[in-house]
C-alpha positions, 0 to 999 in steps of 0.5 A, spaced: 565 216 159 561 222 160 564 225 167 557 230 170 562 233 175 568 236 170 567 243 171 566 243 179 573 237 178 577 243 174 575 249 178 581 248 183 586 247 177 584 253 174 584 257 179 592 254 180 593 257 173 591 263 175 595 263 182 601 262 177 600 268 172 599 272 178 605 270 182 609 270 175 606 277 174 608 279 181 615 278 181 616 281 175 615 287 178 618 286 186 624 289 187 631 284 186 634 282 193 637 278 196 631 277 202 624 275 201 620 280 202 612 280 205 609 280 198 613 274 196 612 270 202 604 271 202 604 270 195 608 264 196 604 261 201 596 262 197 600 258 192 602 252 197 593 254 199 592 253 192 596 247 191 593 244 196 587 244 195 587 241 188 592 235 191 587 234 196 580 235 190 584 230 186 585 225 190 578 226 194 576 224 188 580 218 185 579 215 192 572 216 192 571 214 184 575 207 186 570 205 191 576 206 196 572 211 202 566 212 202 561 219 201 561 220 208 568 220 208 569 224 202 566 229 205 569 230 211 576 230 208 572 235 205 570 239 211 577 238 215 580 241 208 576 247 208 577 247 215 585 247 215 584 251 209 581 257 212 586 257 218 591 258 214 588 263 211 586 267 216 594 266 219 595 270 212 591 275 212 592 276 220 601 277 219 600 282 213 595 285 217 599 286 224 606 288 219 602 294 215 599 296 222 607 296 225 610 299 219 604 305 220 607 307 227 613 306 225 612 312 221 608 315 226 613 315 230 618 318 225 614 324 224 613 326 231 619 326 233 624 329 227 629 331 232 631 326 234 638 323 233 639 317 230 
Protein backbone atom coordinates (compact mmCIF):
# COMPACT_ATOMS: atom_id res chain seq x y z
CA UNK A 1 0.00 0.00 0.00
CA UNK A 2 1.50 3.27 -1.20
CA UNK A 3 1.39 5.63 1.98
CA UNK A 4 1.41 9.48 0.19
CA UNK A 5 2.07 11.07 3.96
CA UNK A 6 4.97 8.87 5.08
CA UNK A 7 7.72 11.66 5.59
CA UNK A 8 4.94 14.27 7.46
CA UNK A 9 3.98 10.67 9.83
CA UNK A 10 7.94 10.21 10.48
CA UNK A 11 8.84 13.57 10.94
CA UNK A 12 8.05 13.68 15.12
CA UNK A 13 10.02 10.21 15.21
CA UNK A 14 12.64 11.55 13.92
CA UNK A 15 12.85 14.35 15.72
CA UNK A 16 12.40 11.80 18.95
CA UNK A 17 15.54 10.06 17.82
CA UNK A 18 17.41 13.24 17.88
CA UNK A 19 15.96 14.33 21.36
CA UNK A 20 17.55 10.69 22.52
CA UNK A 21 21.32 11.25 20.99
CA UNK A 22 21.05 14.84 22.58
CA UNK A 23 19.75 13.75 26.05
CA UNK A 24 22.43 10.79 25.83
CA UNK A 25 25.04 13.54 24.47
CA UNK A 26 24.14 15.88 27.29
CA UNK A 27 24.41 13.49 30.21
CA UNK A 28 27.55 12.43 29.58
CA UNK A 29 28.77 15.41 30.21
CA UNK A 30 26.81 16.95 33.05
CA UNK A 31 28.40 16.50 36.42
CA UNK A 32 27.43 13.34 38.53
CA UNK A 33 25.38 14.16 41.61
CA UNK A 34 22.88 13.05 43.67
CA UNK A 35 20.36 16.01 42.63
CA UNK A 36 18.87 16.68 39.37
CA UNK A 37 20.36 19.76 38.08
CA UNK A 38 18.32 22.62 35.71
CA UNK A 39 19.69 21.30 32.38
CA UNK A 40 18.69 17.59 33.21
CA UNK A 41 15.34 18.55 34.26
CA UNK A 42 14.81 20.89 31.01
CA UNK A 43 16.00 18.18 28.92
CA UNK A 44 13.83 15.97 30.51
CA UNK A 45 10.81 17.67 29.84
CA UNK A 46 11.33 18.55 25.91
CA UNK A 47 11.94 14.84 25.63
CA UNK A 48 8.45 14.09 27.46
CA UNK A 49 7.06 17.42 24.74
CA UNK A 50 8.61 15.22 22.03
CA UNK A 51 7.36 12.07 23.43
CA UNK A 52 4.04 13.59 23.18
CA UNK A 53 3.78 14.62 20.07
CA UNK A 54 4.56 11.40 18.47
CA UNK A 55 2.14 9.60 20.57
CA UNK A 56 -0.58 12.10 19.90
CA UNK A 57 0.68 12.24 15.68
CA UNK A 58 0.42 8.53 16.08
CA UNK A 59 -2.53 7.84 17.34
CA UNK A 60 -4.32 11.03 15.46
CA UNK A 61 -3.69 8.85 12.60
CA UNK A 62 -4.56 5.47 13.24
CA UNK A 63 -7.81 6.84 14.33
CA UNK A 64 -8.31 9.12 11.71
CA UNK A 65 -6.85 5.93 8.94
CA UNK A 66 -9.74 3.57 10.61
CA UNK A 67 -12.77 5.94 10.06
CA UNK A 68 -12.97 6.28 14.10
CA UNK A 69 -13.12 10.35 14.05
CA UNK A 70 -13.54 12.29 11.26
CA UNK A 71 -10.97 15.09 9.61
CA UNK A 72 -12.51 17.96 11.36
CA UNK A 73 -11.67 16.35 14.78
CA UNK A 74 -8.51 15.23 13.77
CA UNK A 75 -7.52 18.48 13.35
CA UNK A 76 -8.68 20.08 16.14
CA UNK A 77 -7.04 17.38 18.44
CA UNK A 78 -4.36 18.52 16.21
CA UNK A 79 -5.00 22.23 17.18
CA UNK A 80 -5.38 21.67 20.83
CA UNK A 81 -1.98 19.52 20.76
CA UNK A 82 -0.15 22.50 19.52
CA UNK A 83 -1.99 24.46 21.50
CA UNK A 84 -0.88 22.61 24.89
CA UNK A 85 2.38 22.00 23.39
CA UNK A 86 3.15 25.62 23.00
CA UNK A 87 2.21 26.49 26.73
CA UNK A 88 4.35 24.13 27.95
CA UNK A 89 7.03 25.45 25.95
CA UNK A 90 6.86 28.64 27.03
CA UNK A 91 6.48 27.30 30.70
CA UNK A 92 10.16 26.11 29.53
CA UNK A 93 11.80 28.54 28.58
CA UNK A 94 10.04 31.02 31.11
CA UNK A 95 11.67 28.82 34.50
CA UNK A 96 15.34 28.58 32.79
CA UNK A 97 14.91 32.09 31.94
CA UNK A 98 13.67 33.43 35.36
CA UNK A 99 16.64 30.74 37.21
CA UNK A 100 19.56 32.53 34.93
CA UNK A 101 17.97 35.91 35.54
CA UNK A 102 18.21 34.90 39.46
CA UNK A 103 21.65 33.50 39.31
CA UNK A 104 23.10 37.03 37.54
CA UNK A 105 21.99 38.98 40.63
CA UNK A 106 23.06 36.66 43.03
CA UNK A 107 26.39 37.19 41.29
CA UNK A 108 25.74 40.62 41.30
CA UNK A 109 25.14 41.05 44.45
CA UNK A 110 28.25 38.94 45.82
CA UNK A 111 30.59 41.44 43.80
CA UNK A 112 29.20 44.49 45.41
CA UNK A 113 29.53 43.79 48.80
CA UNK A 114 33.08 41.68 49.32
CA UNK A 115 33.11 42.33 52.81
CA UNK A 116 30.58 41.15 53.98
CA UNK A 117 30.82 38.09 56.23
CA UNK A 118 29.25 35.00 55.56
Amino acid sequence: MKNLYLFQQNIPCISAFVQVGLRMNIDNRLPRVRYQIKMQWIVNSFFFLVFYLVVESGLNYTFYRFNLYSLEVANLIDYLTLFTSTVFTSYLYHNYYKEIKRRERAILEDRRSPFTSS
